[in-house]
N, C-alpha and C positions, 0 to 999 in steps of 0.2 A: 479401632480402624478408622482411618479417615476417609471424607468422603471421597477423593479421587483413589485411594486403593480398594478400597469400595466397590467401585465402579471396574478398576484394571480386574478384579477378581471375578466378577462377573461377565467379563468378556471371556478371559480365561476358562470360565466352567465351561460357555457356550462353545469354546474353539476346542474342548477337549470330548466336544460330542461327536459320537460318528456319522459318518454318511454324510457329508458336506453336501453332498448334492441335493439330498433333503429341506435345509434350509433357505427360505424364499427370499429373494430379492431383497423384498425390506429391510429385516434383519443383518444380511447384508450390508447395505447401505450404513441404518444405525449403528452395525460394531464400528464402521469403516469412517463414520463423522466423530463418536465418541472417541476413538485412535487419538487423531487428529487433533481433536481438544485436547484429550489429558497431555498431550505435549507442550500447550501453550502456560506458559509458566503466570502466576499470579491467585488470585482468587478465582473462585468456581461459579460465579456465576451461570457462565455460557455453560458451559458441564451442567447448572441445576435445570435452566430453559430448556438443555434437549434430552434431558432424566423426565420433567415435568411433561415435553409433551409425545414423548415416547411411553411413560407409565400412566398418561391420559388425564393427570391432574392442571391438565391446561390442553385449552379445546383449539387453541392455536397454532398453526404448524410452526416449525421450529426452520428458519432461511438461515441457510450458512453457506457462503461461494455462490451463491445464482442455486443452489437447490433446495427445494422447502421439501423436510422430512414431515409426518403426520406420528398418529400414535400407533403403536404394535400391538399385533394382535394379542390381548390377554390368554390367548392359547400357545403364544408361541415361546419358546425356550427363551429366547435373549429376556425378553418381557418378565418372566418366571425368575431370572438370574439378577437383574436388575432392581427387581422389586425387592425379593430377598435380602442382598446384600445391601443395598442402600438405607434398606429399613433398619438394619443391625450397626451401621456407621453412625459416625458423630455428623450432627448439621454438617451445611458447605458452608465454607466462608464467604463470606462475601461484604467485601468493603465497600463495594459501588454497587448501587442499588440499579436495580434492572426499573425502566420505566416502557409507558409505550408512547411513541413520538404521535404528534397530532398531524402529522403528513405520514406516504406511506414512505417505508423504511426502504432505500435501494438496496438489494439484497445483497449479499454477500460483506457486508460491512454491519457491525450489528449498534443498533441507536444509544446513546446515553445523554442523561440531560445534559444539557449544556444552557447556560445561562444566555438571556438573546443580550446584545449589543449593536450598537449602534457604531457603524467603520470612521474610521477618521476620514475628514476630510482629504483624497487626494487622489491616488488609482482606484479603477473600478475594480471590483473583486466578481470574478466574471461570476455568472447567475448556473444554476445546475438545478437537475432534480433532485438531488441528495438534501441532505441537512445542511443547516447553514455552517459554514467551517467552524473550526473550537479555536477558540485561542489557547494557548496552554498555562495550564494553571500553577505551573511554574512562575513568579515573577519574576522582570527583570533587573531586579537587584542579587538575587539569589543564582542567576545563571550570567557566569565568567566567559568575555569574550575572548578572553585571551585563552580560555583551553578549547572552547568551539574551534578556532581558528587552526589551534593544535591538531584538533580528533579529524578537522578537514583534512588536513595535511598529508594523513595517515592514508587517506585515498587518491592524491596525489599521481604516483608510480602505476596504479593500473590506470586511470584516468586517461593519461597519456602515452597510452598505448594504441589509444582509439586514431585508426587515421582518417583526416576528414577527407571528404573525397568531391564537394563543395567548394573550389577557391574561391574566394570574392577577386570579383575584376573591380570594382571601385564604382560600379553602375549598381543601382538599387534593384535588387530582386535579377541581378544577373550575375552566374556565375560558369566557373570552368569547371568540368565535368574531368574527373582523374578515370583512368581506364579501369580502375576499383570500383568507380562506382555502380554497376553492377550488382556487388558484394553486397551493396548496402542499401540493398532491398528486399534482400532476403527476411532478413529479423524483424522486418514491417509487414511480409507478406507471413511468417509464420505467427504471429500476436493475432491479425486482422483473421486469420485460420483459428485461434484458438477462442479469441474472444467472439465468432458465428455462433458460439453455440449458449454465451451470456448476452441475449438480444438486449436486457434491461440493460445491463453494462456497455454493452458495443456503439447503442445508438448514441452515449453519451461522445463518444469520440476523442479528443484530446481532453475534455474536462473530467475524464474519468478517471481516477488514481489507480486502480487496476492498469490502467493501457499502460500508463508510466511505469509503474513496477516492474511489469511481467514484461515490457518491451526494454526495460533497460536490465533484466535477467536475461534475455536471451544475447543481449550485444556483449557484456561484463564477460559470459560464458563465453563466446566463441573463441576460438584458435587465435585465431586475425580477425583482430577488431577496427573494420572501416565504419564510418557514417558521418552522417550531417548533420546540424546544429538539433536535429530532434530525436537524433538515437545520442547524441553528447550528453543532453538532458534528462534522456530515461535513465543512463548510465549514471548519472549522480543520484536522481529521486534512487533508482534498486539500491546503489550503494551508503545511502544516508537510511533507508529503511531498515535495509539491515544490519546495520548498527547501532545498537539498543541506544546508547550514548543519545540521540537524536529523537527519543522517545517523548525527551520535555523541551523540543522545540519547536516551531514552526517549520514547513516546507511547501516552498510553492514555486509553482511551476510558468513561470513569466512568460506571454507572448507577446511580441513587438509588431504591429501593423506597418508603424514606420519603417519596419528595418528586414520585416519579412523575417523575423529571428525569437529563437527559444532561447532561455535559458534558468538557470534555478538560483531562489533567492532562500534563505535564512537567518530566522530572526526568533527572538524570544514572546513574540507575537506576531498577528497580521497585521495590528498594527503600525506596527517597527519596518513590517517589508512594505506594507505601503506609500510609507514616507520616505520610503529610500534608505532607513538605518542600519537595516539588515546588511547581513554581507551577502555578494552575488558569485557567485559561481558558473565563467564560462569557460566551460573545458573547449568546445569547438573554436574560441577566437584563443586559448593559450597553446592549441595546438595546429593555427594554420601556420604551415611551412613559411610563410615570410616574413610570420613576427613570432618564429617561437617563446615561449614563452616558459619559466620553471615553477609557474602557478597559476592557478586559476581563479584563485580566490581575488577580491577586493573588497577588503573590510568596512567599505561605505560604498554601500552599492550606487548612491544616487550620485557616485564620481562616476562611473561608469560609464564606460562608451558609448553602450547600449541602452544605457536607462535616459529613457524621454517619457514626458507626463503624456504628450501627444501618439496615442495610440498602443501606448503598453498599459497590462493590465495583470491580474492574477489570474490565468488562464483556467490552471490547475490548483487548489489547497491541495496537501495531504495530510488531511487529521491527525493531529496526536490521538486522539482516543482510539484509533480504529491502525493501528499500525500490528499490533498484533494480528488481527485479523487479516492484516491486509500482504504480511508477511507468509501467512498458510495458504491464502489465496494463492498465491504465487507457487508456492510448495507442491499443492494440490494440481496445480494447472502444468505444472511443468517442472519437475522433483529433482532433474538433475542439475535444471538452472535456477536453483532457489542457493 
């Protein structure tokens, strides 16, 4: 038996026990995080950290989404079902080694070494309390822009669906207000609602990849999709998240001081988006009304309208390493816009 059926078997013994209302909170919680995990596809690492500090062989709480689990009580059933069958299972696999960061870990993202580097010289790569972004360990000889350009594509059709509701008048940081928009403060005001209750996460504010995810989930979902150039931009980070394809590459989240404007770049490093190599992605300027446009993409982002060294930066990274987690975050926070 492997160790992730292992584990589903021992959720299973505790859920086929009676009197549900007998069992406490805790246990609760840990069937309801372990779920969770065995859904995320890969090696078992995350599954052995919250085996080891739910079965007490690790005196560290186990943070996943903004919540830190602790260990169960060695009297309680799940504890009992756990220890059992995990004892009778073959090792977890695990290809990538669990470390602990020498800063503390923003929760709900979980840390893995990453090698430090030194940014090229050119955009600022904005500062955070998280870990320093990864580049992906992907190189770029081995990742083809001509099928990046392709899998973009593929998103294209919902993309432009979004209506913006922000015209630019051709005056800086003024625009005309569509009788939509309205509409398109809702999906700002239900995120800012969801992420109250992850204070670590919320205080970050735009530099948070949670806000991007779970803010461009809620707009992707809607009926009628209005907003402006910062619900455009969650609408590509949710739709580049989840799809796997995007796993071995960079995403970040560009903010323009010049131009009062967001939008998402992509690149087979930070490097690459730094220097402008990356391709740029703005759905809000392919979809205003006076220059429509049947793409969004610009395969050298530093042609770009929007791309100036003077006051643009990398507002947001969003980690290759942390996209699965950051996929269930979304899941968890809000399950029917995942």
């Amino acid at each position: 038996m492997t160790y992730r059926e292992a584990i589903d078997q021992a959720i299973k013994a505790w859920d086929s026990i009676r009197w549900h209302i007998n069992k406490s909170e805790q246990s609760k919680s840990a069937a309801f995080v372990l779920r969770l995990l065995l859904k995320i596809q890969g090696d078992d690492r995350l599954l052995k950290q919250a085996i080891d500090t739910f079965l007490g062989a690790c005196l560290e709480a186990f943070n996943y989404s903004g919540v830190s689990y602790v260990q169960l009580k060695p009297t309680s059933a799940l504890y009992a079902n756990l220890n059992k069958y995990t004892r009778e299972a073959n090792p977890p696999i695990l290809s990538l080694p669990v470390v602990t960061s020498s800063s503390s870990p923003r929760l709900g993202i979980p840390t893995v070494a990453i090698a430090p580097s030194r940014p090229p010289v050119g955009l600022n790569v904005a500062s955070s309390s998280s870990s320093s972004p990864a580049t992906s360990s992907s190189s770029s000889s081995s990742q083809d822009p001509s099928a990046l350009l392709v899998q973009i594509s593929r998103h294209q059709a919902e993309w432009s669906k979004i209506a913006i509701t922000d015209l630019p008048t051709g005056k800086h940081g003024v625009y005309k207000y569509t009788d939509d928009n309205k509409y398109a403060d809702i999906p700002r005001g239900v995120v800012s609602g969801l992420l109250k209750r992850e204070p670590i996460i919320d205080k970050q504010g735009l530099r948070a990849p949670e806000f991007w995810a779970l803010f461009g989930a809620i707009v992707m979902r809607a009926p009628k999709k209005f907003g402006r150039c910062l619900h455009c931009s969650a609408a590509v980070v949710h739709s580049l998240v989840f799809d796997q394809f995007f796993d071995n590459y960079e995403i970040a989240v560009m903010g323009s001081t010049e131009y009062d404007h967001y939008f998402v770049c992509v690149g087979s490093s930070l490097g690459v988006i730094q220097t402008g190599l990356g391709i740029a992605i703005d759905v809000w300027d392919s979809n205003n009304p006076a220059k429509p446009s049947s793409t969004s993409t610009h395969p050298l982002a530093k042609n770009f309208t929007y791309w100036s060294e003077a006051g643009l930066e990398i507002l947001c990274p969003i980690p290759t390493v942390s996209r699965a987690a950051l996929r269930l975050f979304v899941k968890t926070k809000f399950p029917d816009r995942a």
